[in-house]
C-alpha positions as CSV (number, residue, x, y, z in Angstrom):
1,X,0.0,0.0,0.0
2,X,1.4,3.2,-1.0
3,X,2.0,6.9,1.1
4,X,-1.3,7.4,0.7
5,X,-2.8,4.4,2.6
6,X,-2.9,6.8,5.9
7,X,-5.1,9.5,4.3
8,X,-8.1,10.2,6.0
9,X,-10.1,9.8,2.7
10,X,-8.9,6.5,2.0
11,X,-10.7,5.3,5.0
12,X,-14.0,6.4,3.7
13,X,-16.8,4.5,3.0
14,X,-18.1,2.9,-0.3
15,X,-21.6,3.7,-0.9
16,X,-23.9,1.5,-2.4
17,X,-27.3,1.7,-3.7
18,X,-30.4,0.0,-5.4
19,X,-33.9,0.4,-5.6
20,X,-34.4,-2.4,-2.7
21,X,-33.1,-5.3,-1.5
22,X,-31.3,-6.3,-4.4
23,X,-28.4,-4.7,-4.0
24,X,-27.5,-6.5,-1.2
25,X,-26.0,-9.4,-3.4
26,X,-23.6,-6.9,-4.5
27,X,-22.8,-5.8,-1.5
28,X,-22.0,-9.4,-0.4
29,X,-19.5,-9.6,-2.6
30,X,-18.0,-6.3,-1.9
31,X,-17.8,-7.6,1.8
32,X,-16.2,-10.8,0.6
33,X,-13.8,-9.1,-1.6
34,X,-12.7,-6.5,0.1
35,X,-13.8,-7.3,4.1
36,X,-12.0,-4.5,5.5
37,X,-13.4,-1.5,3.5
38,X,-16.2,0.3,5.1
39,X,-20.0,0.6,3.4
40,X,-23.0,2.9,3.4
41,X,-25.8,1.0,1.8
42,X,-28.9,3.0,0.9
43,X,-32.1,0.9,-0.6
44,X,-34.6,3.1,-2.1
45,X,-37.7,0.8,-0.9
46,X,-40.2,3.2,-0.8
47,X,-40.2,3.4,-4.8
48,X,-39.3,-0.1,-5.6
49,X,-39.1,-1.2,-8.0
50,X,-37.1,1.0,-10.6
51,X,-37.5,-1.5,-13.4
52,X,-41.3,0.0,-14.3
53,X,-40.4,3.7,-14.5
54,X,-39.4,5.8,-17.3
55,X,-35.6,6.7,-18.0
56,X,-36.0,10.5,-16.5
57,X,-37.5,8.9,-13.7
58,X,-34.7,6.3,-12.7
59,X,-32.2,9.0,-13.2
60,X,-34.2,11.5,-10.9
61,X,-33.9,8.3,-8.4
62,X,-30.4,7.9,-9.1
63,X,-29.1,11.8,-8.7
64,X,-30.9,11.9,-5.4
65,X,-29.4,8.4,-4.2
66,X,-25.8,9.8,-5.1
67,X,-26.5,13.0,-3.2
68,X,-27.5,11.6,-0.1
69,X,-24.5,9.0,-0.6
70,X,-22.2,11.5,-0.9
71,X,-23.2,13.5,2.0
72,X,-22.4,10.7,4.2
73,X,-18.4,11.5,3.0
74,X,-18.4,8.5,0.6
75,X,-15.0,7.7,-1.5
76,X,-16.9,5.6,-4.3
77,X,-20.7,5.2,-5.7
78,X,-21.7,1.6,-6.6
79,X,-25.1,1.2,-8.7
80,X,-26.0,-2.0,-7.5
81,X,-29.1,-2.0,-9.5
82,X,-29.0,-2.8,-13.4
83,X,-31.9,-0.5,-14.2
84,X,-29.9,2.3,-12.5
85,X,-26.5,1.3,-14.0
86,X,-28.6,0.9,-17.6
87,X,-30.4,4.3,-17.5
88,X,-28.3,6.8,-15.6
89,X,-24.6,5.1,-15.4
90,X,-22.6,7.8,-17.4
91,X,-25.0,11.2,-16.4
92,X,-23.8,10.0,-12.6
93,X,-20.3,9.7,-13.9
94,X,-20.3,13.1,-15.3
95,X,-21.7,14.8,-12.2
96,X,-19.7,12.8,-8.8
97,X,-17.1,13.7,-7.7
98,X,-16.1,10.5,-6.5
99,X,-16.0,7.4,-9.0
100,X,-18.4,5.4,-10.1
101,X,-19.0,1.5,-10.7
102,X,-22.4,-0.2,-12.3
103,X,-23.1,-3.1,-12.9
104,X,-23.8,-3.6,-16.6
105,X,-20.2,-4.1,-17.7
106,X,-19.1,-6.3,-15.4
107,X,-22.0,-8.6,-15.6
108,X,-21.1,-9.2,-19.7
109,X,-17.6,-9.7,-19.2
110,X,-18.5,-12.7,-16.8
111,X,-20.8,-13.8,-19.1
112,X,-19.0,-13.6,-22.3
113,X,-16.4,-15.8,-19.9
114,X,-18.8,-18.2,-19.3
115,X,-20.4,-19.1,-23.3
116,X,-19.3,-21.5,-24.7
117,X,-21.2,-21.1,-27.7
118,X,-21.5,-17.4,-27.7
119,X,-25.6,-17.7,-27.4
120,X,-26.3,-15.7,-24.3
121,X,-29.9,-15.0,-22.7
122,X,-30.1,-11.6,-20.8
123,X,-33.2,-11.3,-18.1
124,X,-33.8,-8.3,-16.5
125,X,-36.7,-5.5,-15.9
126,X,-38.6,-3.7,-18.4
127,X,-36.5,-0.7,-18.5
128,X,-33.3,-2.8,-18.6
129,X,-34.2,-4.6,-21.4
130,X,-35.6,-2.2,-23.5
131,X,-32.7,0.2,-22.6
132,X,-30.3,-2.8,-24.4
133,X,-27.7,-1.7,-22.4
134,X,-26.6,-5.3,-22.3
135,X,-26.9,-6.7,-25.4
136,X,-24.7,-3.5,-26.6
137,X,-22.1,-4.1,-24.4
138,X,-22.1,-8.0,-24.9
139,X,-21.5,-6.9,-28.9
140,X,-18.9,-4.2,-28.4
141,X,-16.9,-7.0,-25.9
142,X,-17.3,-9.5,-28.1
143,X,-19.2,-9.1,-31.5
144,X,-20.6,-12.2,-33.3
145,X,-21.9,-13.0,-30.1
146,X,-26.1,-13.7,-30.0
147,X,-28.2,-11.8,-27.4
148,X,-31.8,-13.1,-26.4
149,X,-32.9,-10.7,-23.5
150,X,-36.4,-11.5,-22.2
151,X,-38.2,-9.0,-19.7
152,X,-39.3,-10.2,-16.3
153,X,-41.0,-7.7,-14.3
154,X,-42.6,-9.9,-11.7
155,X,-39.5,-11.1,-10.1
156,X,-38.4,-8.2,-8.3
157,X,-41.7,-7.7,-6.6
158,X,-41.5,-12.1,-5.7
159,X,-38.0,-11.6,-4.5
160,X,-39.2,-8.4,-2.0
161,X,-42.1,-10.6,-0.9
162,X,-39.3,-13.3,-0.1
163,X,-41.3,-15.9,-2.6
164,X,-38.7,-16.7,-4.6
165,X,-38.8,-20.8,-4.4
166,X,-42.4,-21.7,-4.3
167,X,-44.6,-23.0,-6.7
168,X,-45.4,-19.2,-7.7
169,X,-41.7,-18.4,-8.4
170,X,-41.5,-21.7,-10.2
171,X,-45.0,-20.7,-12.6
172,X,-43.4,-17.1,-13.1
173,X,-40.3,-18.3,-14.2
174,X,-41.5,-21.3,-16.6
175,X,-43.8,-18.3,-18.2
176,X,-41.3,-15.9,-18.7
177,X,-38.3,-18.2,-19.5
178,X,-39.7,-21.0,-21.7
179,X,-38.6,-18.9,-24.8
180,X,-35.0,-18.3,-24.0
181,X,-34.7,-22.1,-23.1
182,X,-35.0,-23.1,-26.7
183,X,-33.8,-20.6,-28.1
184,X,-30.2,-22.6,-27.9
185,X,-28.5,-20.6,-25.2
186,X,-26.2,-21.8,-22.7
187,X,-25.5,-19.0,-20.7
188,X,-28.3,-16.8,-19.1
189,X,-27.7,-13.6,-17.4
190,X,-29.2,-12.5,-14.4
191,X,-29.7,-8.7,-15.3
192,X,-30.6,-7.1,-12.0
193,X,-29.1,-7.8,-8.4
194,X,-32.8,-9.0,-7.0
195,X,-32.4,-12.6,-9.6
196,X,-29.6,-14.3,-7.8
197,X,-32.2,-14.6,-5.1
198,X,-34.3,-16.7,-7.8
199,X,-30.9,-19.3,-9.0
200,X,-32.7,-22.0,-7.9
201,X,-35.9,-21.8,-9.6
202,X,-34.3,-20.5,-12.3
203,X,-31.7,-23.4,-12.6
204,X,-35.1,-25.3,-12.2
205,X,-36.4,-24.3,-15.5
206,X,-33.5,-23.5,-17.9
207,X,-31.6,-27.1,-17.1
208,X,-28.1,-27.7,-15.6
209,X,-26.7,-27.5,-19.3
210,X,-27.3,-23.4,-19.3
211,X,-24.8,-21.3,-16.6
212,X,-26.6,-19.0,-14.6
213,X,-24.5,-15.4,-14.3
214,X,-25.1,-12.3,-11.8
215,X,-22.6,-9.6,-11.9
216,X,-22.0,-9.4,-7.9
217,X,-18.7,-11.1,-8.1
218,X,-17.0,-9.9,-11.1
219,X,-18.5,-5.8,-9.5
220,X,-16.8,-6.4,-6.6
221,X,-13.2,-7.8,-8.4
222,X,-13.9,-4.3,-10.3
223,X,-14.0,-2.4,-7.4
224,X,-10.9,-3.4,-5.5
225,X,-9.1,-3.0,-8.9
226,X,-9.9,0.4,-9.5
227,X,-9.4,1.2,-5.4
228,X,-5.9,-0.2,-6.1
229,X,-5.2,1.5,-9.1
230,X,-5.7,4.6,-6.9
231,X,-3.9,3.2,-4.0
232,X,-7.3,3.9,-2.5
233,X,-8.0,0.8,0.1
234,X,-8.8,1.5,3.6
235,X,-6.3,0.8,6.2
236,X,-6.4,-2.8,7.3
237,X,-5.7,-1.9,10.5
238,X,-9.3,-0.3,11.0
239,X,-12.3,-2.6,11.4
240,X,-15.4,-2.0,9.1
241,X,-17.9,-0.3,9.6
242,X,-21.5,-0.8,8.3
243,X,-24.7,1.5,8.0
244,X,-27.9,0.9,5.9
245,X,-30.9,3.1,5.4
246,X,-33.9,2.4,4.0
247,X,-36.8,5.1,2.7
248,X,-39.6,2.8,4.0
249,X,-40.0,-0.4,6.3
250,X,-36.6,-0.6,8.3
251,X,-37.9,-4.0,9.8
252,X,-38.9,-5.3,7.2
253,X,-35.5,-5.0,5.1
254,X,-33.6,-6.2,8.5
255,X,-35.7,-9.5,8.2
256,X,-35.5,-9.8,4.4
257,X,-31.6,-8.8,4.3
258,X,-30.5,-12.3,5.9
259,X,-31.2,-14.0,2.6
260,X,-28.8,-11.9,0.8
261,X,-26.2,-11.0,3.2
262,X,-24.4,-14.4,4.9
263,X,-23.8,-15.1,8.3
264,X,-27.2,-12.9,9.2
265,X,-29.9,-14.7,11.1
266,X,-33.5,-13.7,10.1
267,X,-34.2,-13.7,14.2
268,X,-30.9,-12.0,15.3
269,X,-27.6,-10.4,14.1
270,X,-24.8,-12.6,13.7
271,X,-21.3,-11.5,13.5
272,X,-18.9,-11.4,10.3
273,X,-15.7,-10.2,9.9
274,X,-15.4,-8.5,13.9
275,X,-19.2,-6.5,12.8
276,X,-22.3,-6.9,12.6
277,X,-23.9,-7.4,9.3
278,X,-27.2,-5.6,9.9
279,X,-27.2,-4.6,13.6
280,X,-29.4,-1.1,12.8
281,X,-31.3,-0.2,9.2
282,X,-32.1,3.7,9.3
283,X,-34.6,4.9,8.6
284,X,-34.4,8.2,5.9
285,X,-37.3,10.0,4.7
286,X,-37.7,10.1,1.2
287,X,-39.9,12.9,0.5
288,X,-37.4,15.0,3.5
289,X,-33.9,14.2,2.1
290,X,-35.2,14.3,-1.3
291,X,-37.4,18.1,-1.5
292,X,-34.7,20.6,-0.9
293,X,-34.8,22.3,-4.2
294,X,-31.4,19.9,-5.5
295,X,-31.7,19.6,-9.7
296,X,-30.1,18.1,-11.9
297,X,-27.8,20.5,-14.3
């Protein structure tokens, strides 16, 4: 670690959010990867999901996520939300002044790692898909390659609910998916952080021939790269430290966030890595934080 591995903002937190509990996946692996960097997580629950609202919308959402990240004193923004990353990736990157990870990319390169005969299935929400963020980074990576993306709104709303393996996650996802799973693919991407939650039933429908990939993993190798790069890593000698907030139903997401985030119990906070997981969700008034005249340029 270089000179500056002492500076004050290298300790800072990451901030990460999404328009739920999705995100959480992501910041699994970010925990995982990188256990002794701090992180402010910030799931936007009282308008979940993104994946049903217009582009101008989800970026609206996204500038105010960033500005209340970054008032917390935050060192990087992760989009752990494909909509998000899809709609509003490169407006956030022109206006923080802090960088900024989605991710979109990362999710293809795994992907494109994964084919072995370069027919790939993208699922995702409504905006996602019809955004074709994917399918034009999957080509630019790697062109020749075949995209089939397919639109499945109901699973972020099954995943929130916690149904995601009962015989109405199973119906959903034989309805939606039957189409991709002849269409000869062999790798299917998960395109938004709330799917992984769904692998099983998934896995269920498309066959053990077709490799199921979510970006969470590959995000997080992304991340410590570019903190790296920038000789940018919190000092090991610190322990993390770990804040959420929530703009509706803090109990709620502290129940629901052991089935994304491991060693949490659904009845009581378990310890990883010297903290606690989710000891305290916060709650932060949308319509407060949100109405104080901020616009974007």
């Amino acid at each position: 670690m270089g000179q500056l591995a002492n500076n004050p903002a290298n300790n800072a937190p990451i901030g990460v959010f999404d328009s739920g509990l999705g995100g959480l996946t992501v910041l699994r692996e970010i925990i995982s990867e990188l256990p002794q960097e701090s992180t402010i997580y910030l799931g936007d629950t009282a308008r979940v999901p993104y994946g049903i609202r217009s582009p101008e919308v989800v970026t609206k959402y996204s500038f105010e996520n960033m500005r209340f990240l970054l008032s917390k004193g935050i060192k990087m923004l992760v989009i752990a939300c494909n909509t998000a990353s899809a709609i509003s990736l490169e407006a956030l990157k022109r206006e923080s002044p802090v960088p900024v990870i989605g991710v979109i990319r990362p999710g293809a390169k795994a992907a494109l790692k994964a084919t072995r005969n370069g027919r790939i299935g993208v699922t995702g929400t409504e905006t996602t898909i019809k955004s074709g963020a994917y399918a034009r980074v999957l080509e630019s990576l790697s062109p020749g390659v075949k995209v089939f993306s397919k639109a499945c709104p109901l699973f972020v709303p099954l995943v929130e609910e916690g149904w995601v393996d009962n015989e109405v996650a199973l119906l959903t996802a034989k309805n939606y998916l039957s189409g991709l799973a002849g269409d000869g693919i062999d790798t299917i991407l998960l395109g938004c952080t709330h799917y992984p939650l769904l692998k099983k039933t998934i896995a269920a429908v498309m066959g053990e021939s077709v490799t199921l990939i979510d970006s969470a993993k590959e995000t997080a190798v992304e991340i410590r790269k570019l903190l790296e790069e920038k000789d940018f890593l919190r000092n090991a000698s610190l322990g993390p430290e770990r804040e959420f907030f929530v703009t509706d139903a803090p109990e709620r997401f502290k129940k629901l966030g052991g089935r994304f985030l491991p060693g949490e119990d659904t009845a009581k906070t378990k310890k990883a890595g010297g903290q606690a997981i989710i000891q305290e969700v916060k709650l932060m008034e949308v319509w407060n934080e949100f109405s104080t005249g901020w616009q974007k340029k």
